[in-house]
C-alpha positions as CSV (number, residue, x, y, z in Angstrom):
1,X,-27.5,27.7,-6.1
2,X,-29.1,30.3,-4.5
3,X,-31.2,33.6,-5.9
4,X,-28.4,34.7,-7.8
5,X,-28.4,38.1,-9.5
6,X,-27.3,39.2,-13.5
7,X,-26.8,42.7,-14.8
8,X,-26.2,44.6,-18.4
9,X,-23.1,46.2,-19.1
10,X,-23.4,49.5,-19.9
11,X,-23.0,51.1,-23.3
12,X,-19.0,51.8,-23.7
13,X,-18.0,55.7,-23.5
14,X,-14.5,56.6,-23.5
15,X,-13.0,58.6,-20.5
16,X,-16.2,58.2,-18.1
17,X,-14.4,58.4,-15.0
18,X,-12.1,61.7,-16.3
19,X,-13.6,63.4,-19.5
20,X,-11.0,66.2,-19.5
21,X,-8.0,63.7,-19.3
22,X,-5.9,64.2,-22.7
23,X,-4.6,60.8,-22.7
24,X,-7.8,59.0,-22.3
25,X,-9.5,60.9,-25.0
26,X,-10.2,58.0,-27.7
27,X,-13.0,57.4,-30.5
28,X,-15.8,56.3,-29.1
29,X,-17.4,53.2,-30.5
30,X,-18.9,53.2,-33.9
31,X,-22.3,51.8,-34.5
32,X,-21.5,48.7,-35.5
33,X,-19.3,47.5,-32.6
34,X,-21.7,49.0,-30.1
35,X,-23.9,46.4,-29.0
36,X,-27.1,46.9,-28.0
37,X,-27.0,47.2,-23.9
38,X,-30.0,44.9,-23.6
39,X,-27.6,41.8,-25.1
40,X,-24.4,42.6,-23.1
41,X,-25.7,40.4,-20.3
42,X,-23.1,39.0,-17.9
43,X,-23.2,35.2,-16.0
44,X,-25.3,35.4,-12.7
45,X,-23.5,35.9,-10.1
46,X,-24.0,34.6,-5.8
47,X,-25.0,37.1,-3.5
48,X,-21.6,37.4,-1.6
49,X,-19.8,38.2,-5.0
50,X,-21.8,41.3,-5.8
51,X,-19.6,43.7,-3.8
52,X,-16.6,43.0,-6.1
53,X,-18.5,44.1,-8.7
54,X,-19.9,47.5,-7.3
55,X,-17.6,48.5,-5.3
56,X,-15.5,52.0,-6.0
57,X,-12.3,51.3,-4.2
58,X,-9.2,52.2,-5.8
59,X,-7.8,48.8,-3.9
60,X,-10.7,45.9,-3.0
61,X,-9.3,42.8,-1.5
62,X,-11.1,39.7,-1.3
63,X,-9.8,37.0,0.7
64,X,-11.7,33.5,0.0
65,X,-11.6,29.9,0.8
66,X,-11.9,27.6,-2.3
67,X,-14.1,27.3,-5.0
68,X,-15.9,30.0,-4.2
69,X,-15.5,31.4,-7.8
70,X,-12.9,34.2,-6.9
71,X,-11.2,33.6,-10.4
72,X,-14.7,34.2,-11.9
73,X,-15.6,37.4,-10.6
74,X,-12.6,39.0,-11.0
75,X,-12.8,37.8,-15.0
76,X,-16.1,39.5,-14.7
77,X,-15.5,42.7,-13.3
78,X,-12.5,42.9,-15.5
79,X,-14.5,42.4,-18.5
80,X,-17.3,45.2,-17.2
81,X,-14.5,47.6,-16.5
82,X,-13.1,47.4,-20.4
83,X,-16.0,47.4,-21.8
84,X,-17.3,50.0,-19.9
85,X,-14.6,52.5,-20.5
86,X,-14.4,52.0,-24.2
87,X,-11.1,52.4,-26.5
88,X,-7.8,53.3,-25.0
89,X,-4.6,52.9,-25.8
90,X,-3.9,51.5,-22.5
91,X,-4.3,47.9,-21.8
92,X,-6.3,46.2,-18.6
93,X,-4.6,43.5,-16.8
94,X,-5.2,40.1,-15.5
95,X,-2.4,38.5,-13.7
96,X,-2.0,35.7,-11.7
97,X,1.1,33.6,-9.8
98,X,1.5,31.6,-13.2
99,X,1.2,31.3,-16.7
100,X,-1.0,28.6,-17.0
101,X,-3.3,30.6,-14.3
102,X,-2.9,33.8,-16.7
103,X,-4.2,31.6,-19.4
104,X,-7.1,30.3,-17.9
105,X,-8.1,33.6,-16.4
106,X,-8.3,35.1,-20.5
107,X,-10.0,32.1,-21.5
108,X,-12.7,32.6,-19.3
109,X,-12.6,36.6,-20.3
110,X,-12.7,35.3,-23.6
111,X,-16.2,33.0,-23.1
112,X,-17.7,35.9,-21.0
113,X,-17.0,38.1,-24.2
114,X,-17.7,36.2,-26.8
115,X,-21.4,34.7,-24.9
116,X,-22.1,38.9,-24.2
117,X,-21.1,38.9,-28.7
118,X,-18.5,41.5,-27.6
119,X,-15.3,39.6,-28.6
120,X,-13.4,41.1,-31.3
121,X,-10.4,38.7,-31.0
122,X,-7.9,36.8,-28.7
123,X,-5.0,35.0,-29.0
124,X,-4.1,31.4,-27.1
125,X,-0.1,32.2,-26.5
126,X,2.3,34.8,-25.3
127,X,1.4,37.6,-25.3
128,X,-2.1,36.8,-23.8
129,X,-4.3,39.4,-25.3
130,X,-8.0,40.0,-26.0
131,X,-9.3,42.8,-27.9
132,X,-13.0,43.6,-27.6
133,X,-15.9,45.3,-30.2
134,X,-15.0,48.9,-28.8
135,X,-11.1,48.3,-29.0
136,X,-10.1,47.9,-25.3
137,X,-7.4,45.5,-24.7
138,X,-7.0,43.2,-22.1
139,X,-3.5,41.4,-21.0
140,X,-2.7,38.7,-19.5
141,X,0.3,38.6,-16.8
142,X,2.3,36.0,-15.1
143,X,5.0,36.8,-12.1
144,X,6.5,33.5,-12.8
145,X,8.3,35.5,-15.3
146,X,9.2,38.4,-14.1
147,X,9.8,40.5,-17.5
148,X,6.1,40.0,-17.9
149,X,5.6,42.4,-15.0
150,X,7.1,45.2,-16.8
151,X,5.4,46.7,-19.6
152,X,3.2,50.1,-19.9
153,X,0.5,52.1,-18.4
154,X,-2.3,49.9,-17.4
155,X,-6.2,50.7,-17.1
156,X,-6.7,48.4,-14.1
157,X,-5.8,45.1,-13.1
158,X,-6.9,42.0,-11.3
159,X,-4.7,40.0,-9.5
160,X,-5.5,36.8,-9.1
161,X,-4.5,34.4,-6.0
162,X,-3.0,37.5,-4.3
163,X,-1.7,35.5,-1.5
164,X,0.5,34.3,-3.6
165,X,2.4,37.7,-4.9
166,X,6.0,38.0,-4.4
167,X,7.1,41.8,-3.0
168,X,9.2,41.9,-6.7
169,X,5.8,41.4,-8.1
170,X,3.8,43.7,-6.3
171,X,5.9,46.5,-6.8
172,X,6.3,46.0,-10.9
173,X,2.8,45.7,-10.9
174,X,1.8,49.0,-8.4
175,X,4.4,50.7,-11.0
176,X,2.5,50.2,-14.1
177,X,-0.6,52.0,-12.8
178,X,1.3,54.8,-10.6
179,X,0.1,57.1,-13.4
180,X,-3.3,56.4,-14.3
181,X,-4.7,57.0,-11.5
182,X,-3.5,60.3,-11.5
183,X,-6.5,60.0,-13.7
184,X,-8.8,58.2,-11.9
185,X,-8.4,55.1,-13.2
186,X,-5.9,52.3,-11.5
187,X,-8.5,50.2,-10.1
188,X,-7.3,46.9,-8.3
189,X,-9.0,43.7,-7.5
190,X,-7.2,41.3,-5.7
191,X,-8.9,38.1,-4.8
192,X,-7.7,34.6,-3.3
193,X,-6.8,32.2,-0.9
194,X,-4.5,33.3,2.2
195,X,-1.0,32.7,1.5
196,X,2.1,33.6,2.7
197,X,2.2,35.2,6.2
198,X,4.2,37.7,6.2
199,X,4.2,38.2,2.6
200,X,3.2,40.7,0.1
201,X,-0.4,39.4,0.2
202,X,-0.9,40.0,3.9
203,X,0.7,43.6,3.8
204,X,-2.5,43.9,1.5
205,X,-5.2,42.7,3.5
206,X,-3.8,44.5,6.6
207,X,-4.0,47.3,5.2
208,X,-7.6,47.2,3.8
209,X,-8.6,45.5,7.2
210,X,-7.6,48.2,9.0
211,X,-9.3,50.7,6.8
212,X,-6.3,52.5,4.9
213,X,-7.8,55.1,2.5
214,X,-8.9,53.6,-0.8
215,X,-9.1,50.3,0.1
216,X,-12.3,48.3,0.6
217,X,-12.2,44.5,1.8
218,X,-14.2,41.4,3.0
219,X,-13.6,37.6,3.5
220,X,-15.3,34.5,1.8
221,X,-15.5,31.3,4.4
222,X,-16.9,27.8,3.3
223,X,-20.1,29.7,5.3
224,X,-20.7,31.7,2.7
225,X,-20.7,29.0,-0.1
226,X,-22.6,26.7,1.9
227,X,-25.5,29.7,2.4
228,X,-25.6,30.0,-1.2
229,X,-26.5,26.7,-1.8
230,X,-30.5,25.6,-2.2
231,X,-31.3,23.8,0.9
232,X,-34.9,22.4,1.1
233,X,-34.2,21.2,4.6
234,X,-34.0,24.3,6.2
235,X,-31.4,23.6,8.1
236,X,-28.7,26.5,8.8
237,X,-24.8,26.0,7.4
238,X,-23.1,24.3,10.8
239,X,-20.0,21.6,11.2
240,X,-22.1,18.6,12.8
241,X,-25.5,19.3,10.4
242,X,-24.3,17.0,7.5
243,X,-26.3,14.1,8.2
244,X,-29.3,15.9,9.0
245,X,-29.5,17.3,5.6
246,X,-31.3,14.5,2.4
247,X,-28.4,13.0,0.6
248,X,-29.4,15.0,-2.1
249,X,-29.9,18.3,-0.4
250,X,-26.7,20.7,-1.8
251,X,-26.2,22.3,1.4
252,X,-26.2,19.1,2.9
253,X,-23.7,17.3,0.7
254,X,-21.2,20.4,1.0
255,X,-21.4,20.8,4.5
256,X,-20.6,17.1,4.9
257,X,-17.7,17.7,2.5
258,X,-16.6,20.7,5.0
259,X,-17.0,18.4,7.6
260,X,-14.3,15.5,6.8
261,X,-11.6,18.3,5.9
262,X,-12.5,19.7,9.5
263,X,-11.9,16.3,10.8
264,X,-8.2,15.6,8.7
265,X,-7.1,19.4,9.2
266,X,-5.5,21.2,12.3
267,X,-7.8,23.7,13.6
268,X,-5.2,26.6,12.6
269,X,-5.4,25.0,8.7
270,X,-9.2,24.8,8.8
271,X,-9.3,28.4,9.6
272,X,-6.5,29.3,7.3
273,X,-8.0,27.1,4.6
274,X,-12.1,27.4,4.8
275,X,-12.5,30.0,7.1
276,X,-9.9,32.5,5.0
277,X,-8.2,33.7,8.2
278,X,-4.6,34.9,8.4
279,X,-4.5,32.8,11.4
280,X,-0.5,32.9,12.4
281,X,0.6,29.8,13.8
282,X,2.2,29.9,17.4
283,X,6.3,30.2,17.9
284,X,5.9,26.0,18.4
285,X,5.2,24.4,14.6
286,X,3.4,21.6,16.2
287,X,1.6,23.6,18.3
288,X,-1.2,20.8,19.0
289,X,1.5,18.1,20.9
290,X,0.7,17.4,24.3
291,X,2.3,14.9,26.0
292,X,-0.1,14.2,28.6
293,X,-1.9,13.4,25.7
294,X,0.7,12.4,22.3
295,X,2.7,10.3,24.8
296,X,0.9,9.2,27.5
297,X,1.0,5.2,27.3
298,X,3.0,2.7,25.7
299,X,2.3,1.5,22.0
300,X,1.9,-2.0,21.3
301,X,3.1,-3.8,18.3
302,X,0.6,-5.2,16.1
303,X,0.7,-8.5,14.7
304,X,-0.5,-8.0,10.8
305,X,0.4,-4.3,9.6
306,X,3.2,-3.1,8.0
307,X,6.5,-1.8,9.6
308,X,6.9,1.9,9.2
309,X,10.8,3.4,9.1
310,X,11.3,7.3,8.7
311,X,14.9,8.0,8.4
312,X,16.8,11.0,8.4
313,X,20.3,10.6,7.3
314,X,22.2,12.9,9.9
315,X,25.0,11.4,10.9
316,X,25.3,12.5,14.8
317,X,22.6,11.5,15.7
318,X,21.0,9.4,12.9
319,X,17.6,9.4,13.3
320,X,15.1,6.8,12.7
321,X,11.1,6.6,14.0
322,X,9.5,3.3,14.2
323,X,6.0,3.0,13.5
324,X,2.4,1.5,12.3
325,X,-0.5,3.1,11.1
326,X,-4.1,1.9,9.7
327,X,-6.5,3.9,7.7
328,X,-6.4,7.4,9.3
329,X,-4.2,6.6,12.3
330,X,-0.5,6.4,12.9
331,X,1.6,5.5,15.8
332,X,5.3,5.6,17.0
333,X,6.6,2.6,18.6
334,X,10.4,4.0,19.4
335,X,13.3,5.1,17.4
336,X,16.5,4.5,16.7
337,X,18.9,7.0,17.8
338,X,23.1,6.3,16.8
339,X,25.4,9.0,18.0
340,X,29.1,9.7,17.3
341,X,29.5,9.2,13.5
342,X,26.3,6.5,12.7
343,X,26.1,4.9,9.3
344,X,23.2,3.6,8.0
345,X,24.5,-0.1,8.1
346,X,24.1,0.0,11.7
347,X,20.5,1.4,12.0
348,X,20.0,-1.7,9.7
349,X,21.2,-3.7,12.0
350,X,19.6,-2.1,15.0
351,X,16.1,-2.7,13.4
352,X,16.6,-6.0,12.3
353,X,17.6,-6.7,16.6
354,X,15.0,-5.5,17.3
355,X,12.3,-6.5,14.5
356,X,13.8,-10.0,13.9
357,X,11.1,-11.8,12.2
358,X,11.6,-11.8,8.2
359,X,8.0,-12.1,7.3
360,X,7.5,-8.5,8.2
361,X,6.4,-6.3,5.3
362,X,8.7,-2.6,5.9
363,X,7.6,0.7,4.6
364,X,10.6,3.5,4.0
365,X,10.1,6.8,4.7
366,X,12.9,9.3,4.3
367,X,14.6,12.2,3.3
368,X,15.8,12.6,-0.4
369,X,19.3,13.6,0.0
370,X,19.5,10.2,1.0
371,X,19.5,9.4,-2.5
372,X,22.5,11.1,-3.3
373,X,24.8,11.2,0.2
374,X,27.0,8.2,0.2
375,X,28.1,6.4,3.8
376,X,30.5,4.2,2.0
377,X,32.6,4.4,-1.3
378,X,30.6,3.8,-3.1
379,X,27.1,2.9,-1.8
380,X,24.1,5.5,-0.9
381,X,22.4,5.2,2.0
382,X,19.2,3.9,0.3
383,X,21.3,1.3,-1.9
384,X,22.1,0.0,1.7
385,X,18.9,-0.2,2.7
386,X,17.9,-2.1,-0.2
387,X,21.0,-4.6,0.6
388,X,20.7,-5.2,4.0
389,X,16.9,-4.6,4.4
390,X,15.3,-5.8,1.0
391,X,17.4,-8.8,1.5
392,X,16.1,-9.7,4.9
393,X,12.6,-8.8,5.2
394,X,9.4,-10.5,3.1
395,X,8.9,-7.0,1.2
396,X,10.3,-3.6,0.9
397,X,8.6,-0.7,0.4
398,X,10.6,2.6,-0.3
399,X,8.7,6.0,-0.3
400,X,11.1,8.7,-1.2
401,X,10.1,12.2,-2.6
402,X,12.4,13.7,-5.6
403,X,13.0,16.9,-3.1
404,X,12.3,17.8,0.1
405,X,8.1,18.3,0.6
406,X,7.8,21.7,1.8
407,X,7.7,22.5,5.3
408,X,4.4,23.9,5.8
409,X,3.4,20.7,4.4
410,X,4.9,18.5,7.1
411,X,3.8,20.6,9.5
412,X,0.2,20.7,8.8
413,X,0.3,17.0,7.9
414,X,1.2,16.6,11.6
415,X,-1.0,19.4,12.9
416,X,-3.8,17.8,11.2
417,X,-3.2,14.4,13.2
418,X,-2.1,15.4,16.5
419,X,-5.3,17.2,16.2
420,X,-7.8,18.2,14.2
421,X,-10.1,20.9,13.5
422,X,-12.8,18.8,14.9
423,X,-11.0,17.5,18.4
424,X,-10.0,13.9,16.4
425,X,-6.3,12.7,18.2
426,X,-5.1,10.5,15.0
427,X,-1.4,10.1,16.2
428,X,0.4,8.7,19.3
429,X,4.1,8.3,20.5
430,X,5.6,5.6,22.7
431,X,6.9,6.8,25.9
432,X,10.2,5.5,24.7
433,X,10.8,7.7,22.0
434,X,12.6,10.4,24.3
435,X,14.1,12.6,20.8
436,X,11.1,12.3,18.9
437,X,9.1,13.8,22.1
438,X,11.5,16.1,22.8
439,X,11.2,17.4,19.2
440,X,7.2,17.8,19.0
441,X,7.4,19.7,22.5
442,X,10.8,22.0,22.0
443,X,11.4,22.5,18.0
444,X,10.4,26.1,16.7
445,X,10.6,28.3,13.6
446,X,13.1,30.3,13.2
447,X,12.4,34.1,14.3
448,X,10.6,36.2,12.2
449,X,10.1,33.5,9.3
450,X,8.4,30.2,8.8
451,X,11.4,28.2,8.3
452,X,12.1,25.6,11.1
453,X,15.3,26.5,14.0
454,X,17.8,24.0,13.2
455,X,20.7,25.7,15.3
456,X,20.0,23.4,18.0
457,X,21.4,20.6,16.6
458,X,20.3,17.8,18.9
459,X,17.0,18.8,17.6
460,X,15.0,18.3,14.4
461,X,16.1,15.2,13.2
462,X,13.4,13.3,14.3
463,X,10.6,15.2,13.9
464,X,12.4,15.6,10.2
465,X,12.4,11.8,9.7
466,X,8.9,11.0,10.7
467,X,7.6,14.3,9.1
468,X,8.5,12.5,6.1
469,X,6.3,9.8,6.8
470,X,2.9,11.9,7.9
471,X,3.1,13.9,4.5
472,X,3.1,10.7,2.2
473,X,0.2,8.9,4.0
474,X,-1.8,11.8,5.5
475,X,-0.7,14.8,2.9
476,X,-2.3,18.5,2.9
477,X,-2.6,18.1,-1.0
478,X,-4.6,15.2,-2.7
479,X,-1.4,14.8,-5.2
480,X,0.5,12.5,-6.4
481,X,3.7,11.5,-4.6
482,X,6.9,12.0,-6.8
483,X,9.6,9.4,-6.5
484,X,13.3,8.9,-6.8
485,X,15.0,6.0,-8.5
486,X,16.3,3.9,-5.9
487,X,19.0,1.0,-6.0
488,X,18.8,1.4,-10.3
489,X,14.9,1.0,-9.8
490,X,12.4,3.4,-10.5
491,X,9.5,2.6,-8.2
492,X,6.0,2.7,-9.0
493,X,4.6,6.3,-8.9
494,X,1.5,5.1,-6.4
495,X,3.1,2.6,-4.2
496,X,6.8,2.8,-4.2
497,X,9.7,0.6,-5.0
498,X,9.0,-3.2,-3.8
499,X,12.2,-5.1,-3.5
């Protein structure tokens, strides 16, 4: 890490922003729970955090890419702020999207304070509270509950992952500080990752980016973290230095970090993600297809790899994509497209025509209410699958979330591999597979939200099915896939149900 700075707390005084406020008039500290202001010595911070700390805004927004210790310096500030102000009757607050997020927010509260020997007590479970040497309380709040946001007068609060906050939420917690700062308290600090656009947490940073009174804001990037680290190279933080730097250089080995998420991601993640921009994505979700490009050429078969099926279990048309991939790349060799009232039975059969060898290893992709939607009496569409399919081919591979991954997900997944931030085409479509093109080049969100247009409904379905397939093997998030029981089975959380 870089030059990093520390500072004292000041000794606590009650009331020092509004002496001849009535309600803020409390005992001051006694002796013996005033420490002296020479041990009250916070954790160091980075240069780009500073301005958290010192600025005066009555709302200061910080918008950050990860790990950039966000959560830390709002602890901290938080911490300064109550001890600062001394004994009150009114609590401070940190809250955050969750519960487990409030409760790792007060725990590191709790370290700061008990390290600076200014910790008078805490507790581990609802309510989340710590009460410090000169008596000021701070809370811990969660939105996932939304009686938690409810509650008295509040000192100050930080909000943590802000992006995240819920208009419900936002207004509960503006509420509980509506009256002191009619005393010149109130103070604000939310800090996090972008979220939502359009949400509460972009109505925020708008208005401190465009200077509303009372606000104060600035942005994070992976820049700044990468600055902050020691780099005895001397060479500046730039995508395309990583292998310039010593393999042991910080800078060096974050940079290259930086650099294979640049190279998996859209360019609109990347920005969204490390460079902490509100970046809206076009009308178009796939905004990065280009036939000239996507679907230029034909796609050969190849000999060795496994057999990819994405299926989406509309019934005019079903929907089916055909593909391969290897390591970071994927392909689409056609699909199958049944109009009129299809049942899964004949897609079967149509990929079994046209895939007739049964040493072929087959990977399932597909959407979860096919778990539950039956195309027979009494039969689901994967327990046909397994029938017809598992029965035919060497091995069987089924790859089926519990519910339907989210949509930003999907489309990022395919962002990311139509294109990525650094100019890396990952993903290519047979000429043949006219829906599936038409899809990536016509399907939109719906106006005014981030939800896709489904009112066409020619369109979707195959974007849908293969979708399914680029968020399992390339995902946005490194986590683990969910799965659903199929056939009576319950597959194997890594690799799926073999049959």
């Amino acid at each position: 890490m870089s030059e990093s700075s520390q500072r004292s707390l000041p000794t606590p005084t009650a009331n020092r922003r509004n002496p001849s406020s009535s309600k803020s008039q409390r005992p001051k500290p006694n002796a013996e729970s005033s420490l002296p202001v020479e041990t009250l010595v916070l954790p160091p911070l980075r240069p780009y955090q500073d301005p958290v700390l010192s600025s005066r805004a009555q709302d200061d927004v910080t918008v950050s890419a990860p790990q950039l210790g966000k959560t830390v310096t709002g602890c901290l500030w938080l911490l300064a702020e109550a001890w600062s102000h001394g004994p009150d009757v009114r609590p401070w607050w940190f809250a955050a999207p969750t519960y487990m997020q409030a409760r790792h927010g007060m725990r590191n509260i709790a370290d700061m304070a008990r390290s600076a020997g200014i910790l008078k007590s805490q507790t581990s479970t609802p309510p989340l509270q710590i009460t410090l040497t000169c008596d000021a309380v701070i809370e811990g709040r969660s939105w996932d509950r939304p009686e938690g946001m409810y509650g008295p007068t509040v000192l100050g609060m930080v909000v943590d992952e802000f992006g995240q906050l819920t208009d419900t939420a936002y207004s509960a917690m503006s509420s509980r500080r509506a009256e002191s700062i009619t005393d010149g308290f109130g103070q604000a600090r939310y800090l996090g990752n972008v979220g939502e656009i359009g949400g509460a947490g972009e109505h925020i940073w708008n208005c401190a980016d465009a200077g509303h009174d009372g606000f104060a804001c600035r942005r994070w990037t992976w820049l700044d973290r990468a600055e902050a680290h020691s780099c005895p190279c001397d060479l500046p933080p730039m995508l395309g230095t990583g292998d310039a730097h010593a393999p042991s250089c910080e800078r060096g080995v974050y940079v290259r970090f930086i650099e294979r998420e640049a190279a998996r991601m859209s360019d609109v993640q990347f920005r969204t993600l490390y460079g902490a921009e509100w970046a809206d994505w076009n009308e178009l979700p796939v905004y990065s297809f280009d036939r000239a490009v996507h679907a230029a050429v034909p796609i050969a078969y190849q000999r060795g790899l496994e057999l990819d099926v994405s299926c989406d279990f509309n019934v005019d048309p079903m929907a089916w994509t055909i593909g391969q991939h290897k390591q970071d790349e994927a392909w689409v060799l056609g699909e199958i497209a049944i109009p009129g009232g299809a049942t899964t039975e004949m897609a079967c059969k149509e990929l079994i025509g046209r895939y007739p060898e049964p040493r072929q290893h087959v990977a399932i992709y597909g959407d979860p209410s096919g778990s539950a939607r039956k195309t027979s009496a009494s039969q689901t569409d994967y327990q046909i699958i397994r029938e017809i399919l598992g029965t035919y081919y060497h091995t069987l591979t089924v790859h089926v979330p519990a519910s339907h991954p989210a949509v930003a997900d999907r489309v990022n997944a395919y962002n990311g591999m139509l294109k990525s931030a650094s100019g890396t085409v990952r993903y290519h479509v047979d000429p043949s597979a006219k829906g599936l093109i038409e899809d990536l080049a016509r399907v939109s969100w719906r106006q005014g939200t981030r939800e896709i247009d489904k009112r066409d409904k020619r369109r979707t379905h195959f974007t849908d099915a293969d979708g399914y397939r680029m968020a399992y093997l390339f995902p946005v998030h490194a986590e683990t896939y969910v799965h659903v029981s199929v056939g009576g089975m319950t597959p194997d959380p890594v690799a799926g149900a073999v049959f």
